[in-house]
C-alpha positions in Angstrom: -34.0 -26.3 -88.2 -36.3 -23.3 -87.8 -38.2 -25.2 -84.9 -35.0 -25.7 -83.3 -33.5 -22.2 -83.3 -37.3 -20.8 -82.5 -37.4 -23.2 -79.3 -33.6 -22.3 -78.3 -34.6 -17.9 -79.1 -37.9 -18.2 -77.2 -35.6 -19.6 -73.8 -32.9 -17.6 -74.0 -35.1 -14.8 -74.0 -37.8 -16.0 -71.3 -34.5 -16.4 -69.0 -33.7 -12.9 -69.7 -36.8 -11.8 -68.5 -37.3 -13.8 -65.8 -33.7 -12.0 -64.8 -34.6 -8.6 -65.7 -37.9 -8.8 -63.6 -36.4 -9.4 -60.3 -33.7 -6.8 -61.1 -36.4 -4.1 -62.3 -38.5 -4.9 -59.2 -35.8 -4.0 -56.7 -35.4 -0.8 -58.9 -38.9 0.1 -57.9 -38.4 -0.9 -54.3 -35.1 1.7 -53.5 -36.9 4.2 -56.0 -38.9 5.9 -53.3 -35.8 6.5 -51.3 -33.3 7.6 -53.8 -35.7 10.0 -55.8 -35.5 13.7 -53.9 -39.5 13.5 -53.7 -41.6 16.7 -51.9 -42.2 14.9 -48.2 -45.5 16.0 -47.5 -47.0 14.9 -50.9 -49.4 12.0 -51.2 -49.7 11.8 -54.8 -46.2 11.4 -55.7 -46.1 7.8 -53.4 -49.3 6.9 -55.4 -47.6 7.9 -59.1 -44.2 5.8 -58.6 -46.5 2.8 -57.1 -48.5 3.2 -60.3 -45.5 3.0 -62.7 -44.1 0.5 -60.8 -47.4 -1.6 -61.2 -47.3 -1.0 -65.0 -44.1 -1.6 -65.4 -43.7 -5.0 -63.6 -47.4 -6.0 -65.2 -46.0 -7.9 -67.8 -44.5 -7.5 -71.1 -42.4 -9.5 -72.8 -39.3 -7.9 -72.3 -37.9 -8.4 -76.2 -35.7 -5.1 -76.2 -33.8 -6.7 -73.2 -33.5 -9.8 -74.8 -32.0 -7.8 -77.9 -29.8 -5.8 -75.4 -28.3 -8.6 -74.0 -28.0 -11.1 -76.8 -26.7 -8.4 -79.1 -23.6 -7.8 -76.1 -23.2 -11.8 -76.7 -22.5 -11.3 -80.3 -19.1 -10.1 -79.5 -18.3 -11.5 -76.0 -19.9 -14.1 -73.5 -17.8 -12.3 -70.5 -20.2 -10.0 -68.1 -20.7 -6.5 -69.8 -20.8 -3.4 -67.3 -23.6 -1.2 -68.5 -26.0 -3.3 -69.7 -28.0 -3.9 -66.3 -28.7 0.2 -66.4 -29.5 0.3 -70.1 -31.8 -2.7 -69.5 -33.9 -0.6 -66.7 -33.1 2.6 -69.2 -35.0 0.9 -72.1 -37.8 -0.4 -70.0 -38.6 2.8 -68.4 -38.9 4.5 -71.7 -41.4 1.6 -72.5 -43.4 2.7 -69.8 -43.2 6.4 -70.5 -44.7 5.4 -74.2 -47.2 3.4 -73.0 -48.6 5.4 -69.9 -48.7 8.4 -72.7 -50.1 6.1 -75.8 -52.5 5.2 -73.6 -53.7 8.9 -72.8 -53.4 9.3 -77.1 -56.0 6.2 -77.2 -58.0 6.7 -74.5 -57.5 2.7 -73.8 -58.9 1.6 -70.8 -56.8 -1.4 -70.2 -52.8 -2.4 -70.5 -50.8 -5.6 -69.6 -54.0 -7.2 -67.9 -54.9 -4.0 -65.9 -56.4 -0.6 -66.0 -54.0 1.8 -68.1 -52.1 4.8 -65.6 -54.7 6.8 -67.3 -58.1 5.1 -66.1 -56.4 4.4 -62.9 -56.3 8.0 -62.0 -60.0 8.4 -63.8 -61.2 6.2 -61.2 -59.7 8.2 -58.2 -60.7 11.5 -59.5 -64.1 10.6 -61.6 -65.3 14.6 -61.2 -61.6 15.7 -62.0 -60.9 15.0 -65.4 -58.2 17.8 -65.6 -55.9 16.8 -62.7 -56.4 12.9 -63.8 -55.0 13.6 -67.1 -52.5 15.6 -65.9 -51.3 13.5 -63.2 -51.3 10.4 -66.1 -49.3 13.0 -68.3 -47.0 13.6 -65.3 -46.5 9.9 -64.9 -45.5 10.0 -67.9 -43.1 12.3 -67.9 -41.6 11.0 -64.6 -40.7 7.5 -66.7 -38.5 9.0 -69.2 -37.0 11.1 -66.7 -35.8 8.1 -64.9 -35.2 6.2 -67.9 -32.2 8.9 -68.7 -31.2 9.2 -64.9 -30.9 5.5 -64.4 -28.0 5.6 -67.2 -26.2 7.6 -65.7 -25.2 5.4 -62.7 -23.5 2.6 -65.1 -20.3 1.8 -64.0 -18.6 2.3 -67.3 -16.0 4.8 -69.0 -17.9 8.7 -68.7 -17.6 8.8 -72.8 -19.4 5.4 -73.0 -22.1 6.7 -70.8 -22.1 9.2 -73.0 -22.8 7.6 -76.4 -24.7 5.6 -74.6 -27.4 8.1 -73.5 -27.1 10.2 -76.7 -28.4 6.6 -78.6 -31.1 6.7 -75.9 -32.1 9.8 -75.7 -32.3 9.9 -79.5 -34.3 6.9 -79.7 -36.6 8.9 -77.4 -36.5 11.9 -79.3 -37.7 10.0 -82.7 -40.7 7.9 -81.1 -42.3 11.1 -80.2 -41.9 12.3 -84.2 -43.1 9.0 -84.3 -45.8 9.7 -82.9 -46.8 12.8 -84.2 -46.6 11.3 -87.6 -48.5 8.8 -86.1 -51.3 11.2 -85.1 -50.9 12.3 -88.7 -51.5 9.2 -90.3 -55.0 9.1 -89.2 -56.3 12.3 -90.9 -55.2 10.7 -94.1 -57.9 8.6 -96.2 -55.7 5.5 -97.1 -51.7 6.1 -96.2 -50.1 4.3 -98.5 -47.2 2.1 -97.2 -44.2 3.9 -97.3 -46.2 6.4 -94.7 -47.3 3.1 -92.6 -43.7 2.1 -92.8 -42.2 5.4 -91.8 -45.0 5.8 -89.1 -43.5 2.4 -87.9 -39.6 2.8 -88.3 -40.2 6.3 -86.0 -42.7 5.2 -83.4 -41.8 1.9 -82.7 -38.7 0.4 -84.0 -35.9 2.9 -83.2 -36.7 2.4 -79.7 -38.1 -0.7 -79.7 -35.2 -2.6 -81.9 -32.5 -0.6 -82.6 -31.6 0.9 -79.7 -31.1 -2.2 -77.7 -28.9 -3.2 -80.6 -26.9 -0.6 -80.9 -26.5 -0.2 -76.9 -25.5 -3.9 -76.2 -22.7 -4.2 -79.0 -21.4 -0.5 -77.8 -21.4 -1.9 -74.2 -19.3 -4.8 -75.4 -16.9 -2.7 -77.6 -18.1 -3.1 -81.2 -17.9 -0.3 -83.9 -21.0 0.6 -84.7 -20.9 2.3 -87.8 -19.2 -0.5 -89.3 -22.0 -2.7 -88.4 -25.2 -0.1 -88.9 -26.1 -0.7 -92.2 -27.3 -4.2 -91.3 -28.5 -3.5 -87.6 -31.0 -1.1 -89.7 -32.4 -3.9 -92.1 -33.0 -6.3 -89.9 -34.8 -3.6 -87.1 -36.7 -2.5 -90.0 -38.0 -6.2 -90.4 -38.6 -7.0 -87.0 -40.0 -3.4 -86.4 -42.5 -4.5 -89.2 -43.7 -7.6 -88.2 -43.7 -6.5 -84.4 -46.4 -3.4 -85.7 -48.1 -6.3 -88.2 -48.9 -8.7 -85.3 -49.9 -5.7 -82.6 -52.6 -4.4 -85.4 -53.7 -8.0 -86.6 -54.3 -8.4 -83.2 -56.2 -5.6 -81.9 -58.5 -6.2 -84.9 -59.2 -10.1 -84.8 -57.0 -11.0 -81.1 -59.2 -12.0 -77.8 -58.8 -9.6 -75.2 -58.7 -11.9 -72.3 -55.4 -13.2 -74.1 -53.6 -10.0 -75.0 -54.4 -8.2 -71.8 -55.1 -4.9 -73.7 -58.5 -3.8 -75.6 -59.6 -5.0 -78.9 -60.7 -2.8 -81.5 -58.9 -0.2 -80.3 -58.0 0.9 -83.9 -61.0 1.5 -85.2 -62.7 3.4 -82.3 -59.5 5.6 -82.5 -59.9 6.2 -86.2 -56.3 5.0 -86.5 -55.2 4.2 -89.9 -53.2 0.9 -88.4 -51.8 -1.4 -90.9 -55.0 -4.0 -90.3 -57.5 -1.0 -91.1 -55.4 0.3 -93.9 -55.5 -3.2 -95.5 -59.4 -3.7 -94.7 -60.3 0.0 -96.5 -58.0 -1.0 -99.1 -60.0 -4.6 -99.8 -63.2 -3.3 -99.2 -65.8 -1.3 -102.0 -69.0 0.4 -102.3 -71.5 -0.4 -98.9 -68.5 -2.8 -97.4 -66.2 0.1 -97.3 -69.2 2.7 -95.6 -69.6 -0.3 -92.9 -65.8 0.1 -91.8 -65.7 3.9 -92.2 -68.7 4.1 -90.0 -67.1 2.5 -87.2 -63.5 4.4 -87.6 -63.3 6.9 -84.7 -66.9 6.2 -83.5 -66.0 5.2 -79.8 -70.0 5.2 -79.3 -70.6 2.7 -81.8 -72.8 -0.4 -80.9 -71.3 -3.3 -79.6 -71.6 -6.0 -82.5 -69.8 -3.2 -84.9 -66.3 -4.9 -84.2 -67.4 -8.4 -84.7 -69.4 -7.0 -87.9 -66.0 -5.2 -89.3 -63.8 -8.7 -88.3 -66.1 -11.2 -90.2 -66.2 -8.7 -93.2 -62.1 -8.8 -92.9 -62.0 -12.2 -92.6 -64.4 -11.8 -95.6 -62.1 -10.3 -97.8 -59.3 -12.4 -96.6 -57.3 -9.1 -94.6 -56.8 -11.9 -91.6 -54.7 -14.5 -94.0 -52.7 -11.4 -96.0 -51.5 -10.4 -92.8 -50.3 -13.0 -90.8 -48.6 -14.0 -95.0 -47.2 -10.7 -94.4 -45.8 -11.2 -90.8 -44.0 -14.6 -91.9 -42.6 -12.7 -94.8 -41.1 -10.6 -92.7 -39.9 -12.5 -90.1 -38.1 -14.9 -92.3 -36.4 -11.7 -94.5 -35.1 -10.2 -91.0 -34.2 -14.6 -90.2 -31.9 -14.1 -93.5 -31.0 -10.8 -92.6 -29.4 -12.3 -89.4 -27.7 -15.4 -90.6 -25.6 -12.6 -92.7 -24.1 -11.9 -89.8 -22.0 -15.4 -89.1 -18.6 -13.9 -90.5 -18.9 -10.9 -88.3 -20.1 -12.5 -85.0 -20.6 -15.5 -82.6 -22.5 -18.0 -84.4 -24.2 -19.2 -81.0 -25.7 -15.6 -80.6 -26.7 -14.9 -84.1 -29.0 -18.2 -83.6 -30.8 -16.4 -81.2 -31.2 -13.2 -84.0 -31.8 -15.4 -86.2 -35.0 -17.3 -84.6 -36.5 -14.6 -82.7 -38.4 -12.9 -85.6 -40.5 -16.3 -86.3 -41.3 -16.6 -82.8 -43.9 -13.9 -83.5 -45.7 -15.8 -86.4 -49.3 -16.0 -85.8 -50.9 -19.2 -86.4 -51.8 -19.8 -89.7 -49.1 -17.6 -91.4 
């Protein structure tokens, strides 16, 4: 049964990508013409064709999945609204990554240089205005991701709630974020802090805003409903943060199209690196802190820390604790049959294990 409702949540949500893609790349294509731009610039042509690169570079589009599928728990008729919260959601993805990028000093995303090395390449002996123009990029994204919400062709106290749940969703990944930065001073955050760290920075946005904006589009109460739309974000949140950081530790670059090891060359506190400080003692525990926040460090460092995490068994806990997760927020979402569609909460219901590593 789980195969079956994994196969039928993986389609449903590669045809709402394949969808959104064409619709967010005609976005980008009118941008330039609707956006009140100075006309003798050149370096405000070059930052929209940047985010528009970014943005259309891949990703697996799982909050518009949720969007949508989460309007089909009430209704299967078309729902005004949720094209612009689709574009809203996904512009406010590119805002966090352009700027979590600049936080990591990563060198690649989605396959390609980050916004932030782009503009280091153009301006290699102007490390002020490439920063800035990355931070301005930025900036420009979440801009747009509000604007673009405000074109919806819906009631003007729908749009309303409908960018307040944004905007705060916004709001709280940047506390997300600072708790984020916050993390990594500490010695070993326990997991309540990883957790909170998580719930902030990630899932709000990443989860439970799509939720709550699809079923508002389609005409559910939410606050009889937002109990359970916060359990089952909070698992999915989990596991979504569980895979990224098993996979920046022991994942192959050329596959995940962003760079390995970023973690530990950051000093970041991730929930991989907690868990390897955690297993590790004595001389095994100096080889990891020696590596955390040493960007310099030699290049066999990160295949020295994996095979001491594999070690310790760190690799098999994880991917234990991502399946966990994914079939608690699988439970979490057959809960839901008295309340909505059946067909729909399938999807809900499957999409958490199709983010199961192998071997979990």
């Amino acid at each position: 049964m789980n195969e079956t409702i994994m196969a039928a949540a993986r389609e449903r949500a590669a045809g709402h990508r394949r969808r959104f893609d064409l619709r967010f790349e005609a976005y980008f294509a009118a941008l330039p013409e609707r956006l009140d731009t100075t006309p003798l610039s050149r370096f405000t042509p070059r930052c929209l064709e940047l985010l528009r690169d970014l943005s259309l570079r891949g990703g697996k589009r799982l909050r518009v999945a949720l969007l949508y599928e989460a309007a089909r728990l009430v209704t299967t008729d078309p729902v005004p609204g949720l094209a612009e919260a689709a574009l809203s959601i996904e512009l406010l993805q590119t805002h966090g990554l352009v700027h979590d990028d600049i936080i990591d000093d990563a060198p690649l995303r989605r396959g390609g240089p980050s916004t932030y090395y782009a503009y280091r390449r153009e301006f290699p002996d102007a490390d002020g205005t490439a920063l800035g123009l990355a931070l301005l990029a930025g900036d420009l994204a979440a801009f747009l991701s509000a604007r673009v919400l405000l074109e919806a062709d819906v009631p003007a106290e729908l749009c309303r709630e409908m960018l307040r749940i944004q905007l705060d969703a916004g709001a709280e990944t940047v506390t997300g974020q600072i708790a984020d930065l916050e993390r990594d001073l500490l010695p070993l955050p326990d997991e309540e802090f990883l957790h909170g760290v998580c719930e902030y920075k990630s899932t709000r946005y990443s989860v439970l805003a799509p939720l709550r904006l699809g079923l508002l589009a389609a005409g559910e109460d939410l606050s009889a409903h937002d109990a359970r739309l916060r359990r089952y974000a909070t698992l999915v949140g989990i596991g979504g943060q569980l895979r990224d950081d098993y996979l920046d530790l022991f994942g192959d670059e050329a596959a995940t199209g962003k760079s390995t090891g970023a973690d530990l060359r950051a000093g970041r506190r991730s929930y991989a690196v907690t868990a390897l400080l955690a297993a590790a003692d004595g001389p095994r525990r100096a080889v990891v802190e020696s590596a955390l926040g040493d960007p310099d460090r030699p290049a066999g460092t990160l295949e020295q820390v994996r095979a001491l995490a594999r070690s310790l068994g760190v690799d098999a806990r994880l991917r234990s604790d991502l399946r966990r997760c994914a079939e608690a927020a699988g439970a979490e979402a057959a809960g839901w049959r008295p309340y909505w569609r059946a067909e729909a909460v399938a999807f809900f219901e499957g999409l958490p294990l199709t983010n199961v590593l192998p071997g979990g």
